[in-house]
C-alpha positions as CSV (number, residue, x, y, z in Angstrom):
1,X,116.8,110.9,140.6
2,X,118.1,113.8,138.5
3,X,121.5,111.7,137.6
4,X,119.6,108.5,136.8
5,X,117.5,111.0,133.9
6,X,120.6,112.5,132.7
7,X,122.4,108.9,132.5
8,X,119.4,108.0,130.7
9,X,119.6,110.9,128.6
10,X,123.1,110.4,127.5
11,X,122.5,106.7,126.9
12,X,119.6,107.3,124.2
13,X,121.9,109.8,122.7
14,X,124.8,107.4,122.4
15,X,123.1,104.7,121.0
16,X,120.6,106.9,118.2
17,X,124.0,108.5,117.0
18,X,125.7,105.2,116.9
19,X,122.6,103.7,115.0
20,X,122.9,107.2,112.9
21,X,125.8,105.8,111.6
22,X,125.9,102.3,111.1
23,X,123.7,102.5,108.4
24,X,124.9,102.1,104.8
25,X,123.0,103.6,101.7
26,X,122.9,100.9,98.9
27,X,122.1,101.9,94.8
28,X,118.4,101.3,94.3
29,X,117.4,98.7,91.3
30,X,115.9,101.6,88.3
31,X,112.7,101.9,87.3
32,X,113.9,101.1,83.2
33,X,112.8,98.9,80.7
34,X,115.7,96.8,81.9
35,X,114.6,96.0,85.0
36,X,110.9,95.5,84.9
37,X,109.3,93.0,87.0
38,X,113.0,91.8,88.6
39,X,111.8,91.7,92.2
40,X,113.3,88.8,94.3
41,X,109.9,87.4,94.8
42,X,109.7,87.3,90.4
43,X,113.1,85.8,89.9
44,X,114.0,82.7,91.2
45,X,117.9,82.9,90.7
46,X,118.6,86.6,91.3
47,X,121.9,86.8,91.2
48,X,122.2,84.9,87.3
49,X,119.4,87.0,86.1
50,X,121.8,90.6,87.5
51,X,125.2,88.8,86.7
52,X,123.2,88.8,83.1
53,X,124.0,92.8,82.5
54,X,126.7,92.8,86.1
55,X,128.4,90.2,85.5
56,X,132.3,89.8,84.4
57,X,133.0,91.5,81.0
58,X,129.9,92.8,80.6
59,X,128.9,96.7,80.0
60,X,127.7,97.6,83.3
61,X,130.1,95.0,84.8
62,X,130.4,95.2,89.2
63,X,133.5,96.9,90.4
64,X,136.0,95.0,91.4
65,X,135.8,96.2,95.1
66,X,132.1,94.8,94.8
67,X,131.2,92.7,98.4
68,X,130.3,89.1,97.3
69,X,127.3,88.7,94.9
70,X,125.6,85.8,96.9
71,X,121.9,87.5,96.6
72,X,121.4,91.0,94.8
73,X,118.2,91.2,96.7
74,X,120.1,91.6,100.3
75,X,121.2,94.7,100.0
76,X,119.7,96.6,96.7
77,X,115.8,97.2,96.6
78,X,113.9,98.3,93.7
79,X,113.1,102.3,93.5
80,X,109.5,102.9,94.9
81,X,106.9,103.9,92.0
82,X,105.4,107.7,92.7
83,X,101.7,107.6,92.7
């Protein structure tokens, strides 16, 4: 019985470490004048209104190592407001 808490132990170890790591940390959308009100439930096309500012040849252009810019939404969430 001791073994099978041990195993059990180990296991839930294993796996919270391995969750640990898996996640990735993605830039927020800022709180600016910028980007009021661009939620994904506000903006129909997401990624024309980002590629509007992120977008080839612009100022704050993506990096080229950028993953593919099917839906800005996905991955970057808007900072949270402090009360």
């Amino acid at each position: 019985m001791k073994s099978w808490a041990v195993y059990i132990i180990v296991a839930l170890v294993v796996v919270g470490v391995l969750y640990a790591l898996s996640g990735k940390k993605f830039p927020q959308i800022p709180l600016d004048a910028a980007h009021q009100g661009l939620t994904a439930a506000t903006v129909t096309d997401t990624n024309a209104a980002c590629m509007g500012c992120h977008g080839p040849g612009k100022p704050n252009a993506l990096k080229p190592n950028h993953p593919p810019k099917f839906s800005c939404f996905k991955c970057h969430k808007p900072k949270k407001r402090l009360a």
